[in-house]
N, C-alpha and C positions, 0 to 999 in steps of 0.2 A: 504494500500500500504506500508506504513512502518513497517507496523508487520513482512508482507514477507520479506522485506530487511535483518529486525533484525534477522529472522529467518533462513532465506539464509548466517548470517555473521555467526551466533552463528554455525550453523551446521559444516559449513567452519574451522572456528576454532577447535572443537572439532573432525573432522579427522583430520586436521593437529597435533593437540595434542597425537591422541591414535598412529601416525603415529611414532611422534618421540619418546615416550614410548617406540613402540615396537623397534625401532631401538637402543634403550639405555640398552636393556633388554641381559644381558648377559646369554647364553644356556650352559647348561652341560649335558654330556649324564645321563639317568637316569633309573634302572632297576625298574622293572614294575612284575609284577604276572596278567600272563594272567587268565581270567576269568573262559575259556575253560578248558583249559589243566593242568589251575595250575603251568607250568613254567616260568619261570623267561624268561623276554625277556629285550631287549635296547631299550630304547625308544631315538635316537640321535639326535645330535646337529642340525642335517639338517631335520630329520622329526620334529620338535620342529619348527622348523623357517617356514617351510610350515605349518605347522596348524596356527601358527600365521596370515603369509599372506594371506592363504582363511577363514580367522574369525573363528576357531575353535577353544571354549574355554574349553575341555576336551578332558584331553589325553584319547589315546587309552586302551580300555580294555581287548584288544585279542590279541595273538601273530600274526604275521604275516601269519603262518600257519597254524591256527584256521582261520583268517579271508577268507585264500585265502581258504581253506574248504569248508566254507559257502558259499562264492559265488561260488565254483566250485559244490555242492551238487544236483541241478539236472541236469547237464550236464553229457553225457555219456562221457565215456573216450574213448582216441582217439585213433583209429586201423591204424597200420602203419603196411607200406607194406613193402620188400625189392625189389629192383629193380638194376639189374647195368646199372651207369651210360653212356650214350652214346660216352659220349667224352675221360676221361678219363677211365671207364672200375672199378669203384670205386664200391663200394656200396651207394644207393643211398635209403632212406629212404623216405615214401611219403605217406601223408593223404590218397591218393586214390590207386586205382587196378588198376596198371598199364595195359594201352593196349598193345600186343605186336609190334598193328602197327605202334605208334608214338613213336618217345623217350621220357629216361626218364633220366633227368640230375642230381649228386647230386647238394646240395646246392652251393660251390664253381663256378662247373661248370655253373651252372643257373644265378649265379652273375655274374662271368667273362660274357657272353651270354648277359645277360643284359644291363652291360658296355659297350659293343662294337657295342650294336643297338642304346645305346645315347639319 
């Protein structure tokens, strides 16, 4: 029973310790050579602060659009339609083929639409 205590105190303290570390830790922006591409990328103050807070202790090795690549690599790419808008008469841009018997709103209009149903 008092093992667990000791154990439960000691754990206790050492988050509290890596907590206040991390909060003492001053960030600067830092350029990086992506792995992929070979360009130089920023690795900043604020994504520095978020790895810290989800326990990640290696920076990144890919640019941002090396990585978004990679996860975007078996996905097909997306066919967009044109369409004019019902309300205002706009062009209105849309995932699917439009039908001619419903409308079809641009985005603007589909948000105001939105707003007003509440």
């Amino acid at each position: 029973m008092y093992e667990e205590e000791v154990m439960d105190t000691v754990a206790e303290e050492t988050a509290e310790a890596v907590e206040e570390v991390a909060e003492e830790v001053v960030y600067q922006d830092e350029t990086l050579v992506c792995k992929e591409c070979g360009n130089e990328f920023v690795f900043t103050v604020g994504e520095q602060q978020f790895y810290a807070e989800k326990g990640f202790v290696n920076k990144p090795k890919t640019c941002k659009a090396c990585r978004d690549a990679k996860k975007n690599a078996g996905k097909p790419e997306r066919q967009y339609f044109e369409a004019v808008c019902a309300d205002c008469g706009g062009v209105a841009k849309v995932t699917f083929e439009p039908n001619p018997e419903r409308p079809v709103y641009c985005s603007a209009c589909f948000e105001a639409r939105r707003r007003a149903r509440g």
